[in-house]
Backbone as a chain_set.jsonl record, in Angstrom:
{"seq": "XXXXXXXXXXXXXXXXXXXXXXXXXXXXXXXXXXXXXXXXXXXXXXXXXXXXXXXXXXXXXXXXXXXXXXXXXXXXXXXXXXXXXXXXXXXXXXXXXXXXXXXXXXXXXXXXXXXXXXXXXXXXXXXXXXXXXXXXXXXXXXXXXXXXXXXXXXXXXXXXXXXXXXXXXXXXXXXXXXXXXXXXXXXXXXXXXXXXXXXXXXXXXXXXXXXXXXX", "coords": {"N": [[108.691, -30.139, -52.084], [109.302, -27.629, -54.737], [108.203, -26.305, -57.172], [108.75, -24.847, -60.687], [106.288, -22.354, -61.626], [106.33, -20.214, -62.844], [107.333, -17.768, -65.189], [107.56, -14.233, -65.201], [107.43, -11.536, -67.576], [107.45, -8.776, -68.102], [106.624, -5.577, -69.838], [105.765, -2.786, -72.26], [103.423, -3.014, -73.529], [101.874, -5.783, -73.517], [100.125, -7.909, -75.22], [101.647, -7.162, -77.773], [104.445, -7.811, -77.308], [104.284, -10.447, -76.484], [103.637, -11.785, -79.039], [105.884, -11.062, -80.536], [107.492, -12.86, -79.283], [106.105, -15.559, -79.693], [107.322, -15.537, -82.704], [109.957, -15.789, -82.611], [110.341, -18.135, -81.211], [108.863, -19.929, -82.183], [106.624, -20.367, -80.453], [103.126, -20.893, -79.239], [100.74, -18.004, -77.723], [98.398, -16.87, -75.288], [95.507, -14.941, -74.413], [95.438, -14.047, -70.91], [93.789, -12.674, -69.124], [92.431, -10.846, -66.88], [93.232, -8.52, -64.178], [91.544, -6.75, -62.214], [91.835, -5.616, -59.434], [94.319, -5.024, -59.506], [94.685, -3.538, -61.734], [96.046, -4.56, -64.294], [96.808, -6.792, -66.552], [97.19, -10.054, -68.684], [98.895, -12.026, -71.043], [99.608, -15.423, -71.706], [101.623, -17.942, -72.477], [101.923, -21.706, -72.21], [103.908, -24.691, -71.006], [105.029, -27.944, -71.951], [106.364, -29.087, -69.304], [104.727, -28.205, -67.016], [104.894, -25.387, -66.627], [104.867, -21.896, -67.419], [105.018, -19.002, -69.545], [103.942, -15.935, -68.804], [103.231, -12.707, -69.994], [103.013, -9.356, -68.794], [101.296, -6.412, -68.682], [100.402, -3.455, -68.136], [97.157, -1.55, -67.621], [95.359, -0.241, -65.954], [96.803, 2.423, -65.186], [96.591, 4.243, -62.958], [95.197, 2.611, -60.664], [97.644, 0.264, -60.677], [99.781, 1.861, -59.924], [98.577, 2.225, -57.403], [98.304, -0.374, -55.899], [99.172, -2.092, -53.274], [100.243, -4.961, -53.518], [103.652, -6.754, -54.247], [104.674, -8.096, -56.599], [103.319, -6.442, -58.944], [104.256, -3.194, -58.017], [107.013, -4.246, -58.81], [106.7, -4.801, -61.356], [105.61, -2.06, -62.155], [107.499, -0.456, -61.176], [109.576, -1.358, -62.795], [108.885, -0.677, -65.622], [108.594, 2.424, -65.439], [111.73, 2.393, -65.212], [112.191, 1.876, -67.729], [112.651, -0.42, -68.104], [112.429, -3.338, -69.807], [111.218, -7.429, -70.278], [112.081, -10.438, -68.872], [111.65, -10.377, -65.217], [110.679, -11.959, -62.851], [109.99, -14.801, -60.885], [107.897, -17.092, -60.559], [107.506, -19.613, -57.809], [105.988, -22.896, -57.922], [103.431, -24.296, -55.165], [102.066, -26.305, -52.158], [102.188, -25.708, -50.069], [101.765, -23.453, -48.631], [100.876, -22.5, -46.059], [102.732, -23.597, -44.55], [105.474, -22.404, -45.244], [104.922, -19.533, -44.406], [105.458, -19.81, -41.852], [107.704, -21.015, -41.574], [109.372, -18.602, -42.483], [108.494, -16.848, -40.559], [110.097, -18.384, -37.871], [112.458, -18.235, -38.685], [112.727, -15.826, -39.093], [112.396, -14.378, -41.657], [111.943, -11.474, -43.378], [108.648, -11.287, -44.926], [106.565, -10.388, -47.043], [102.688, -10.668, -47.222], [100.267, -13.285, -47.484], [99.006, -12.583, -50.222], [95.967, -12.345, -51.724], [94.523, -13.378, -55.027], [93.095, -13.098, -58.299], [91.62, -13.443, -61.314], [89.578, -12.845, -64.11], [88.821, -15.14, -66.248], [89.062, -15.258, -70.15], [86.624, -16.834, -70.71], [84.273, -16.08, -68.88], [85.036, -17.239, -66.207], [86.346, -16.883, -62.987], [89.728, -17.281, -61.648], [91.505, -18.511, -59.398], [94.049, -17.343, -56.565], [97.19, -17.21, -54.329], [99.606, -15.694, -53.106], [103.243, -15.018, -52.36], [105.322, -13.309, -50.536], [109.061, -13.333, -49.827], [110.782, -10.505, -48.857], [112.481, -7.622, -50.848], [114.638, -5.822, -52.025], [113.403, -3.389, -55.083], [115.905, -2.697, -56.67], [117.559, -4.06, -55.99], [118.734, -6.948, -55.592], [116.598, -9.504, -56.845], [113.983, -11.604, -55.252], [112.104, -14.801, -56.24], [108.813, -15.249, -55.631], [106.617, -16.723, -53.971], [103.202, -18.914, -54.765], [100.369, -20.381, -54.532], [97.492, -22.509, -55.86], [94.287, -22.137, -56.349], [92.509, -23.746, -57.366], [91.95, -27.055, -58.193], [93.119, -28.57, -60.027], [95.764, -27.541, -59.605], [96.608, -25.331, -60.931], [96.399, -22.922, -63.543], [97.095, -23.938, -65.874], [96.236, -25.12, -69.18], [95.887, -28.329, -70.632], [95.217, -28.512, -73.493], [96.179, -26.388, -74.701], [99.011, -26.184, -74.665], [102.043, -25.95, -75.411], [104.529, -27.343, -77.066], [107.093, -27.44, -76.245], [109.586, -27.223, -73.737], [110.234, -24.843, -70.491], [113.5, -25.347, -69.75], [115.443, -24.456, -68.322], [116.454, -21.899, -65.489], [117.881, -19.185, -65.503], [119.375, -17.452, -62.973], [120.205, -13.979, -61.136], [119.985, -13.53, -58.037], [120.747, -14.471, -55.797], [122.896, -16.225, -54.205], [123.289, -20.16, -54.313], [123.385, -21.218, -51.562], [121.978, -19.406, -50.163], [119.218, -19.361, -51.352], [118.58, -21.759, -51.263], [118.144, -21.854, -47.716], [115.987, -19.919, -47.425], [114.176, -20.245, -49.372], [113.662, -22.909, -47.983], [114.99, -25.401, -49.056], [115.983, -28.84, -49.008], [119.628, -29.591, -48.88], [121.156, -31.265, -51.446], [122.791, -33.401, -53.494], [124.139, -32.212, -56.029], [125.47, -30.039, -58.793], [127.826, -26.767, -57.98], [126.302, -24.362, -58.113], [123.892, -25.302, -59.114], [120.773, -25.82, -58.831], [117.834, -28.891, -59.072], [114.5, -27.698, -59.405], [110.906, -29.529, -59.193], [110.37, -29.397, -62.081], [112.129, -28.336, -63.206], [115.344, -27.083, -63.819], [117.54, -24.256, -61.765], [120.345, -22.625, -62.21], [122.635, -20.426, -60.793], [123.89, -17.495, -61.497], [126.771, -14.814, -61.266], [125.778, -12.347, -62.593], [123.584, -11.35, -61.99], [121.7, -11.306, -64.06], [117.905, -12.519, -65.285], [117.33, -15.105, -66.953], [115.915, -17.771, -69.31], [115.91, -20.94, -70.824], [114.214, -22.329, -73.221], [113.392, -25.189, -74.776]], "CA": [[109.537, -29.674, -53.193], [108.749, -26.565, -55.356], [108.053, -26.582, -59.153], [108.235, -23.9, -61.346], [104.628, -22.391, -61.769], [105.92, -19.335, -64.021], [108.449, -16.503, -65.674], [107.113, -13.228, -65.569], [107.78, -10.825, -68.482], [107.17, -6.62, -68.27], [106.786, -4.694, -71.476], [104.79, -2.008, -71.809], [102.865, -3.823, -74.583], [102.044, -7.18, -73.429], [100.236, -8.348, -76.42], [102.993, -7.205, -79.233], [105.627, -8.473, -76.629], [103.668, -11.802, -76.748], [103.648, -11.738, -80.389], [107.841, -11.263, -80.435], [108.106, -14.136, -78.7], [105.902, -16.188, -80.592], [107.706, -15.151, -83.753], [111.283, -16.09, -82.325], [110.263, -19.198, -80.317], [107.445, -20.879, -82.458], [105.373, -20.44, -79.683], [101.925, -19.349, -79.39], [100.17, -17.493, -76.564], [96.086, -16.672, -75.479], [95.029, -13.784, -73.528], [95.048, -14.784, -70.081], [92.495, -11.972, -68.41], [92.511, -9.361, -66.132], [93.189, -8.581, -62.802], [90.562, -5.632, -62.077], [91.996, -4.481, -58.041], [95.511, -4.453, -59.353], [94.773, -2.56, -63.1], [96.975, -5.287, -65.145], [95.93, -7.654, -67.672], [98.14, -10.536, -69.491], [98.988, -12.768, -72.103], [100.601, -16.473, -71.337], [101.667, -19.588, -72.989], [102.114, -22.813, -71.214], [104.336, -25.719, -71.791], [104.83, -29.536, -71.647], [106.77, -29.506, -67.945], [103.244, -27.719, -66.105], [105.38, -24.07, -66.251], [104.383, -20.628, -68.209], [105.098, -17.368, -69.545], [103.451, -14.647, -68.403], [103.315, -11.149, -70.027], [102.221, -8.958, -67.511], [101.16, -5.444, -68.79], [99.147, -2.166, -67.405], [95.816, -1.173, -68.018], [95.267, 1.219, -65.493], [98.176, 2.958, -64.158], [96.521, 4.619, -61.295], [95.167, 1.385, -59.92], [98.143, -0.458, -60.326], [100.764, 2.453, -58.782], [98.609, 1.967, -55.717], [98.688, -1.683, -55.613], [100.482, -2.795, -52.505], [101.005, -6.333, -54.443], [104.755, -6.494, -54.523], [104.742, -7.984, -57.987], [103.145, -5.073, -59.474], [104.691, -2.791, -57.17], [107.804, -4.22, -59.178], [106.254, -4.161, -62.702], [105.396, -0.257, -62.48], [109.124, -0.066, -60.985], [110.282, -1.769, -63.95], [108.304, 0.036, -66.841], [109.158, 3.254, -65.322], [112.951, 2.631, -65.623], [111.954, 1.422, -69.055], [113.328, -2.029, -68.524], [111.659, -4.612, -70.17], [112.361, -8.278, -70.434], [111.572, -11.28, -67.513], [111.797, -9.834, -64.099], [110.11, -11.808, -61.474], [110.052, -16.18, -61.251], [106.666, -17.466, -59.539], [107.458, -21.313, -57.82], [104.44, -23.327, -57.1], [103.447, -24.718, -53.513], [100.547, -26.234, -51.876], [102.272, -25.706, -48.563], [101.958, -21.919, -48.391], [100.93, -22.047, -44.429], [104.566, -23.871, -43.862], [106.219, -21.336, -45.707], [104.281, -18.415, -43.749], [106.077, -20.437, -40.545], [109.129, -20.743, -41.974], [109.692, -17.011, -42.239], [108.586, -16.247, -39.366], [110.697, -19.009, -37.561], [113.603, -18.262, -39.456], [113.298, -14.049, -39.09], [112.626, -13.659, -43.592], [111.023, -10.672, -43.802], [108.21, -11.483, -45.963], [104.763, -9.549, -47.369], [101.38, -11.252, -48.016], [99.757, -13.794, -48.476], [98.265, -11.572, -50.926], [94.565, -12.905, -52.526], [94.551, -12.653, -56.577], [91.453, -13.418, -59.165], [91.682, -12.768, -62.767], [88.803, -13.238, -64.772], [89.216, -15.725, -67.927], [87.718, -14.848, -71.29], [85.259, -17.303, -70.745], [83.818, -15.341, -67.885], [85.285, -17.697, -65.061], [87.19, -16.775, -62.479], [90.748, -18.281, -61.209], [92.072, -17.743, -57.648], [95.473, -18.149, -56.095], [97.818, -16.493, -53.114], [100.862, -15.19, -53.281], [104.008, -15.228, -50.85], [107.214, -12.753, -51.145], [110.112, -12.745, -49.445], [110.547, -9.215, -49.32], [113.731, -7.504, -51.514], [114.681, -4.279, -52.803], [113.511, -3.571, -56.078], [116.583, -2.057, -57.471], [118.72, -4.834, -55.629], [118.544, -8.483, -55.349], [115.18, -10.525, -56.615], [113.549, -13.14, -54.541], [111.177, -15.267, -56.335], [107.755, -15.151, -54.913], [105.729, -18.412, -54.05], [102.186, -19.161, -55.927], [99.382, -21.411, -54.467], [96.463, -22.083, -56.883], [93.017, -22.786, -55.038], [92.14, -24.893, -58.324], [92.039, -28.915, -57.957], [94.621, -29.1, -60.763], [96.996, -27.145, -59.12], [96.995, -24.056, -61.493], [95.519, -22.355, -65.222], [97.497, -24.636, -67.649], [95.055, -26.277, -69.968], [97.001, -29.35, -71.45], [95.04, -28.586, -74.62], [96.729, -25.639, -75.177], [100.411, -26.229, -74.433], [103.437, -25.566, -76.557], [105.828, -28.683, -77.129], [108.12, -27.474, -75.786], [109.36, -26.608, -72.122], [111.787, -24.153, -69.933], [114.706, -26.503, -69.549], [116.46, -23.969, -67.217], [116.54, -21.324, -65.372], [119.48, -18.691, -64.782], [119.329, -16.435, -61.483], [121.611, -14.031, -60.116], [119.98, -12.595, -57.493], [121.4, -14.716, -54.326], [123.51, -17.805, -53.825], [122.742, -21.271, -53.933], [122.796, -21.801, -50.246], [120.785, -18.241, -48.97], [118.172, -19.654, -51.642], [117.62, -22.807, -50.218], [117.418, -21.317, -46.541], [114.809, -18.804, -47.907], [112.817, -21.268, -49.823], [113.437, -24.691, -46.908], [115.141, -26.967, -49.427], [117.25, -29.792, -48.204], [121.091, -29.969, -49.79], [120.97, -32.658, -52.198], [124.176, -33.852, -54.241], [124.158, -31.067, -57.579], [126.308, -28.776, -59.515], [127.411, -25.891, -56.841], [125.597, -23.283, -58.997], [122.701, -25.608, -60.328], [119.714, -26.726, -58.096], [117.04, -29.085, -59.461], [113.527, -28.348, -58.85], [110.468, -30.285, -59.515], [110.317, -29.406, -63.265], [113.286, -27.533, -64.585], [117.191, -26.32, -62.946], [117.972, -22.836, -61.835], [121.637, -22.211, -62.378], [122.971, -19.379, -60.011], [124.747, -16.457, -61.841], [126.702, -13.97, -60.659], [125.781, -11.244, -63.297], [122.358, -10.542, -61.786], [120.412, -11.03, -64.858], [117.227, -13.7, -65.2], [116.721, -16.284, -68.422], [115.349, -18.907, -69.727], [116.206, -22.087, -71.711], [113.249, -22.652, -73.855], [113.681, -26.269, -75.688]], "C": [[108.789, -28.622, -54.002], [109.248, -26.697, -56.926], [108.247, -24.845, -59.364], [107.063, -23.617, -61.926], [104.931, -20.997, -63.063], [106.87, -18.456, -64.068], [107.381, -15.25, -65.784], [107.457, -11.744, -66.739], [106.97, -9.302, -68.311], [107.872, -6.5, -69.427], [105.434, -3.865, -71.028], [103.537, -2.288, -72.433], [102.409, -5.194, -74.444], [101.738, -8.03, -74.406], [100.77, -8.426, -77.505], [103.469, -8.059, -78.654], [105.462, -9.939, -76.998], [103.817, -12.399, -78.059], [105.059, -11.992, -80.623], [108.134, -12.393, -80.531], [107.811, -15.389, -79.729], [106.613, -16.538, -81.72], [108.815, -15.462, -83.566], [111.059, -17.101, -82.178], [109.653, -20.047, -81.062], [106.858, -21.119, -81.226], [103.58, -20.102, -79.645], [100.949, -18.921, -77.899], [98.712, -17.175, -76.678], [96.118, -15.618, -74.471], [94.656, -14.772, -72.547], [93.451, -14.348, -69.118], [93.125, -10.987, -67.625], [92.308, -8.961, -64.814], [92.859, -6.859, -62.221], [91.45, -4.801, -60.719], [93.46, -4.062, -58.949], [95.783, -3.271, -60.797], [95.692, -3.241, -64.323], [96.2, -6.062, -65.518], [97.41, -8.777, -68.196], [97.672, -11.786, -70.462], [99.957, -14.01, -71.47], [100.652, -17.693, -72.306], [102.134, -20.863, -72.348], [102.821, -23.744, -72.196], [104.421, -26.757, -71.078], [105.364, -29.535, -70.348], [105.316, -28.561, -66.859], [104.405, -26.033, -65.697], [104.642, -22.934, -67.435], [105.104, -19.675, -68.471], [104.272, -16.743, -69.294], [103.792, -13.139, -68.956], [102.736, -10.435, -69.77], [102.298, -7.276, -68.14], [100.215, -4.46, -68.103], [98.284, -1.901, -68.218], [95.069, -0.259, -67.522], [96.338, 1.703, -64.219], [97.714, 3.654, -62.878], [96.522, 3.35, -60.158], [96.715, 0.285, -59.648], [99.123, 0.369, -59.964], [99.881, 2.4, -57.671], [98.478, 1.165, -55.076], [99.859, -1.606, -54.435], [100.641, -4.35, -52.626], [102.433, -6.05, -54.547], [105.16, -7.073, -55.892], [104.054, -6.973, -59.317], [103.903, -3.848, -58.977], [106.538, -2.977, -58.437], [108.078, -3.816, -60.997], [106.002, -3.015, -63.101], [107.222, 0.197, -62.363], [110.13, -0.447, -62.679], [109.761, -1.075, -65.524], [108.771, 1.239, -66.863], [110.925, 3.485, -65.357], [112.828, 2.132, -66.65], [112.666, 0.557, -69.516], [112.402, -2.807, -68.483], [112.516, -6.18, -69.909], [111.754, -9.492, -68.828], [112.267, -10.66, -66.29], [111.627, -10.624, -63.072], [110.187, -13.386, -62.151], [108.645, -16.749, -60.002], [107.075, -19.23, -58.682], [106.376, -21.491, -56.75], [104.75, -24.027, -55.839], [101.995, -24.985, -53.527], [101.075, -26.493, -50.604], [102.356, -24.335, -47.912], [102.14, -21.634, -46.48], [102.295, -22.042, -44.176], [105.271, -23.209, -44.233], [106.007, -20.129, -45.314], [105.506, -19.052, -42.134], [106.949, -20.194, -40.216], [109.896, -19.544, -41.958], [109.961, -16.492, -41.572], [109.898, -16.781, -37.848], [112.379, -18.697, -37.906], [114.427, -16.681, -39.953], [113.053, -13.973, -40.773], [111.863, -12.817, -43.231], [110.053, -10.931, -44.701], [106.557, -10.064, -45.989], [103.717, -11.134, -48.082], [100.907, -12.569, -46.735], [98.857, -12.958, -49.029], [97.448, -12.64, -52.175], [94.79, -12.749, -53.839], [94.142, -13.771, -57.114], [92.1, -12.973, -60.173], [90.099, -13.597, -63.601], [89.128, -13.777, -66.177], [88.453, -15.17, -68.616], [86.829, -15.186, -71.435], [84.117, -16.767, -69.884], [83.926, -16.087, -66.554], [86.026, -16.979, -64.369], [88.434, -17.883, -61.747], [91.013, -17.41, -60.053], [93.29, -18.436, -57.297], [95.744, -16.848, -54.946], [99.111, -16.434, -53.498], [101.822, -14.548, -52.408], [105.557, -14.505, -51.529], [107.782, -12.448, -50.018], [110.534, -11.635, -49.351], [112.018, -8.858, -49.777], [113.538, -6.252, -51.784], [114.474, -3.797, -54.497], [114.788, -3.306, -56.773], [118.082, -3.108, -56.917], [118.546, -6.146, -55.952], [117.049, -9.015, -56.092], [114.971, -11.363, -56.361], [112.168, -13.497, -55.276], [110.157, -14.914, -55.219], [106.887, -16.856, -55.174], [104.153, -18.206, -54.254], [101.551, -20.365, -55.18], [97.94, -21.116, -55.063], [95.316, -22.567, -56.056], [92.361, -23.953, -56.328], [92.528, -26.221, -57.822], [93.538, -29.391, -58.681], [95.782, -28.603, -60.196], [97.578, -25.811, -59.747], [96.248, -23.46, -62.558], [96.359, -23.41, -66.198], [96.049, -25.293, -68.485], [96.075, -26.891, -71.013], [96.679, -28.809, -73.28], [95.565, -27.488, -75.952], [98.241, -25.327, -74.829], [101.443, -26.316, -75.305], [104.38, -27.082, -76.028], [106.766, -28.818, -75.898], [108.45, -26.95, -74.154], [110.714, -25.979, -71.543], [112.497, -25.206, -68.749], [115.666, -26.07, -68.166], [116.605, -22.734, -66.979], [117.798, -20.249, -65.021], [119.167, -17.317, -64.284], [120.307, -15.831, -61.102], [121.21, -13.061, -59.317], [120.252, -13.221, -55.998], [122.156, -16.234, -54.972], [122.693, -18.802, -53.564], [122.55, -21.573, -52.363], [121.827, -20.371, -49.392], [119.617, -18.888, -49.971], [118.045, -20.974, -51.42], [117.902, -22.85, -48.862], [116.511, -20.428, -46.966], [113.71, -19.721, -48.184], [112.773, -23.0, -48.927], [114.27, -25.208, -47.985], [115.848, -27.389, -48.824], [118.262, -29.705, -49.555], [120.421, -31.328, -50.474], [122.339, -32.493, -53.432], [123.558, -32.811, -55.706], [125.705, -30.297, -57.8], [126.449, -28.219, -57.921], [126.883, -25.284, -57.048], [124.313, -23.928, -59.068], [121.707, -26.104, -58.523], [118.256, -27.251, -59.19], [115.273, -28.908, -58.36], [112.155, -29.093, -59.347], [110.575, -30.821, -61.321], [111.515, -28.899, -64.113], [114.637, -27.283, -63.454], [116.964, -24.933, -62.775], [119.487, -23.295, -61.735], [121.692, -20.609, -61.488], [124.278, -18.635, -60.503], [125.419, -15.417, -60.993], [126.39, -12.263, -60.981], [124.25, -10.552, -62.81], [121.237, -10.207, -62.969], [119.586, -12.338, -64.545], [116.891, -13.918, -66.676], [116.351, -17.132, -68.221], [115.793, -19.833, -70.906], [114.697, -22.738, -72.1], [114.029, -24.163, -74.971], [112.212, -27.031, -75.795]], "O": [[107.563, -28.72, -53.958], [110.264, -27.051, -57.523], [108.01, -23.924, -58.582], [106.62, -24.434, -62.733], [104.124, -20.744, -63.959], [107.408, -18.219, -62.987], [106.385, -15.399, -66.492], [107.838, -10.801, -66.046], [105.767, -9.141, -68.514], [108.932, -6.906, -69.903], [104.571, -3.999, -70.16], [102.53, -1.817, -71.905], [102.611, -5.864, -75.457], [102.562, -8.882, -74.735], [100.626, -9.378, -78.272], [103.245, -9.204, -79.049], [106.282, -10.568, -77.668], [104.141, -13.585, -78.118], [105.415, -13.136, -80.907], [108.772, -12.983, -81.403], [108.64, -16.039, -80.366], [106.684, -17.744, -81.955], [109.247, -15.572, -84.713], [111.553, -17.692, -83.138], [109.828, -21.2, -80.67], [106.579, -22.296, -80.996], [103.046, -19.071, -80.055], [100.578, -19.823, -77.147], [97.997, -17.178, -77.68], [97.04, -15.665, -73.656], [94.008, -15.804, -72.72], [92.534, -15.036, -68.67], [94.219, -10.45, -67.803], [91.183, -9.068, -64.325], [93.699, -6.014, -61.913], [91.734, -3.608, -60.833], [93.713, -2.865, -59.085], [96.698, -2.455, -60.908], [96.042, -2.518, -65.256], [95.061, -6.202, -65.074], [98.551, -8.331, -68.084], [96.571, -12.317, -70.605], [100.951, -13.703, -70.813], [99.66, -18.25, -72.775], [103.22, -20.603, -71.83], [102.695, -23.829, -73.418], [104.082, -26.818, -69.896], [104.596, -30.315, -69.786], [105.546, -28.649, -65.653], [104.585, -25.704, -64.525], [103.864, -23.395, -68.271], [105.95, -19.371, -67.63], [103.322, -17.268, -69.874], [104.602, -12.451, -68.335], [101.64, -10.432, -70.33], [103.434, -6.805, -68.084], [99.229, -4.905, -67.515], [98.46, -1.96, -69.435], [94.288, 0.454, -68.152], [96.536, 1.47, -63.027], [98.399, 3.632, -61.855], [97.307, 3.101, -59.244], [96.853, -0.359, -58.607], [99.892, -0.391, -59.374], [100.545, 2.569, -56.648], [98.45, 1.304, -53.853], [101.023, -1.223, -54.554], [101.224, -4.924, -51.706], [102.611, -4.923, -55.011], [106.102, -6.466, -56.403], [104.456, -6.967, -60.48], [104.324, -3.316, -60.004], [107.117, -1.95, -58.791], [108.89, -3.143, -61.632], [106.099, -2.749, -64.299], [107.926, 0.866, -63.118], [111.014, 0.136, -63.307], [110.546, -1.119, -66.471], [109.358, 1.595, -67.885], [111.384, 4.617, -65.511], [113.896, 1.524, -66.726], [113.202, 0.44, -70.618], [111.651, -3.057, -67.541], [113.687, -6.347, -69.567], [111.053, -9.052, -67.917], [113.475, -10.439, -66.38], [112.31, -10.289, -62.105], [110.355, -13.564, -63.358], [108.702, -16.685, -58.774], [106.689, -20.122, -59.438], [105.99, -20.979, -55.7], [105.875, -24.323, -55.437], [101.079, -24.51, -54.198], [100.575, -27.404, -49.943], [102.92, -24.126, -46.838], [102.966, -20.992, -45.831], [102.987, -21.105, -43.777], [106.218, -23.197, -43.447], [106.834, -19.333, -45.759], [106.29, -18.242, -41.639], [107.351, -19.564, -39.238], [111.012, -19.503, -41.439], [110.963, -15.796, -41.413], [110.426, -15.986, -37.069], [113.307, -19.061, -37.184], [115.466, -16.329, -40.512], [113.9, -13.188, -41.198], [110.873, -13.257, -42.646], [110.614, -10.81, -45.789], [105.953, -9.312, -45.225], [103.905, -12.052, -48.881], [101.172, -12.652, -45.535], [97.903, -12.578, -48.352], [97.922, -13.347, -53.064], [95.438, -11.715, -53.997], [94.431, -14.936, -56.84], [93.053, -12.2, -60.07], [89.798, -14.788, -63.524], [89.59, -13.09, -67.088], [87.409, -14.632, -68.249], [85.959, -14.559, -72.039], [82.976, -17.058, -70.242], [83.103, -15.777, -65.693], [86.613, -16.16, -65.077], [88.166, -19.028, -61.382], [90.855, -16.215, -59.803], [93.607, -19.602, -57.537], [94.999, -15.902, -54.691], [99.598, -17.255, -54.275], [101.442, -13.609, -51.709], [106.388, -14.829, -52.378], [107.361, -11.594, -49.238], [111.06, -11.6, -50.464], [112.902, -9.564, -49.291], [112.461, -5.656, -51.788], [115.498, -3.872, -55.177], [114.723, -3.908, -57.845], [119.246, -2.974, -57.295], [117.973, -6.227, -57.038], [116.183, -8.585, -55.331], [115.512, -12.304, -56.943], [111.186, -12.776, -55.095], [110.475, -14.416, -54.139], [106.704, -17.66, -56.088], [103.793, -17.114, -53.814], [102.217, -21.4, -55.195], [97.305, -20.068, -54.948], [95.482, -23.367, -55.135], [91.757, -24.96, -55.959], [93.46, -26.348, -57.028], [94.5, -30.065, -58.316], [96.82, -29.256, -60.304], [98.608, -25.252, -59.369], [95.053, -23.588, -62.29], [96.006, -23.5, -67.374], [95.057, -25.855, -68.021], [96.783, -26.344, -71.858], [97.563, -28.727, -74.133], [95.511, -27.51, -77.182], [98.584, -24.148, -74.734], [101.28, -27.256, -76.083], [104.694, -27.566, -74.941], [107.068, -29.669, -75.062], [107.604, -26.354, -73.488], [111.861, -26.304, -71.846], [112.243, -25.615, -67.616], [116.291, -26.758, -67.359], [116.894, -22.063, -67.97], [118.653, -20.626, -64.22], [118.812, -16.333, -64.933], [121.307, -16.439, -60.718], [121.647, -11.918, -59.444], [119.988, -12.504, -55.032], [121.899, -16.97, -55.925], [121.672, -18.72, -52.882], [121.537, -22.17, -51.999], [121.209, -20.424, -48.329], [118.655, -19.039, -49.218], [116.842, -21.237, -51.424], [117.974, -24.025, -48.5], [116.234, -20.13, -45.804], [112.686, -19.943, -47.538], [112.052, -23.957, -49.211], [114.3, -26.307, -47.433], [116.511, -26.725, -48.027], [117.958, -29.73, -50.748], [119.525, -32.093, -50.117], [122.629, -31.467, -54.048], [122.426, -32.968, -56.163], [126.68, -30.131, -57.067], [125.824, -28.635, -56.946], [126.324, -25.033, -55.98], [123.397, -23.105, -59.095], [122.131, -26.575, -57.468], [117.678, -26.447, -59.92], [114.908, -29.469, -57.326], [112.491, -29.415, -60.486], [110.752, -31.951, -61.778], [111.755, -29.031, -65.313], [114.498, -27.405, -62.237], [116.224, -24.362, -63.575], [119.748, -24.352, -61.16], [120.787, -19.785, -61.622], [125.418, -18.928, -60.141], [124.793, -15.044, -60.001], [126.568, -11.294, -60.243], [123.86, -9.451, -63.198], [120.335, -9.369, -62.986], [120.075, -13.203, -63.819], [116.325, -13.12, -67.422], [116.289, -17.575, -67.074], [116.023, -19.281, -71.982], [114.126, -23.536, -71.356], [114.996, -24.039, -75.723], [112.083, -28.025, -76.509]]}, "num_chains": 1, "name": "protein.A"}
């Protein structure tokens, strides 16, 4: 089964943006660090169900237009049409191989597993992999899948978690049944629109935008 591991947010600003939110939400966020090959840097806040925000900004625009990462790759796409706002939905896995299988088995076009480090402020490093379905930026978005090489399973630190947690997600970039053949799930009795997964709902729109239910 697949959890939600994270919302991704583009602005060109990540720390104001961060700030916004705060200031609407009662939330509060920490500099997460900096991801040196791809030229991006961010800000996140974590909450009580083990999910995140992410505000994912540039730091050096050469490096990250020549990123072949397809989540940067989408973040330059998205700054340059000067749309801000959550873009991209990370769900966690610690079965990445079977989902490399699956793809292939099943014809998805996908890219990666693509390596990615960020250095914390403390001067550690974190490591994870990253698995996309491949999509058109300017069409459809397919989540991308997230395995953390950490023990815990990811970066949250309980000690810094916000109350509160995203209750629900709302997607409209495929149908409930092409996204669970894409991502393996099994049918299971729901809404026709809604699927639960480990931690929170997606709801399946047909307007093609992505939110969040912060409670």
């Amino acid at each position: 089964m697949l959890a939600l591991d994270h919302i991704v947010i583009a602005g060109k600003k990540a720390e104001e943006d961060s700030i916004s939110y705060n200031k609407r939400m009662a939330i509060k966020a920490i500099k997460g660090g900096e991801h040196d090959n791809w030229g991006t840097y961010n800000y996140l806040a974590y909450f009580s169900n083990e999910s995140y925000i992410e505000w994912l900004g540039i730091q050096d625009d050469e490096k990250a237009r020549n990123s072949t990462n397809p989540l940067i790759k989408h973040l330059v796409y998205m700054l340059d049409h000067n749309k801000t706002g959550p873009f991209q939905i990370a769900l966690r896995t610690n079965q990445m191989d079977d989902y490399i299988s699956h793809f292939k088995e099943s014809n998805i076009p996908f890219e990666g597993p693509f390596p990615g480090e960020r250095q914390r402020p403390d001067g550690s490093m974190l490591s994870w992999r990253m698995l996309f379905p491949k999509y058109d930026l300017d069409g459809a978005m397919l989540p991308f899948l997230i395995e953390w090489s950490s023990p815990e399973g990811g970066p949250s630190i309980n000690s810094l978690a916000n109350p509160q947690a995203i209750t629900k997600i709302s997607y409209g970039g495929i149908d409930k049944a092409a996204f669970m053949h894409i991502y393996h799930l099994k049918n299971k009795r729901s809404l026709t629109n809604q699927f639960s997964l480990q931690n929170t709902k997606i709801t399946f729109n047909k307007e093609g935008r992505l939110s969040f239910d912060l409670i």
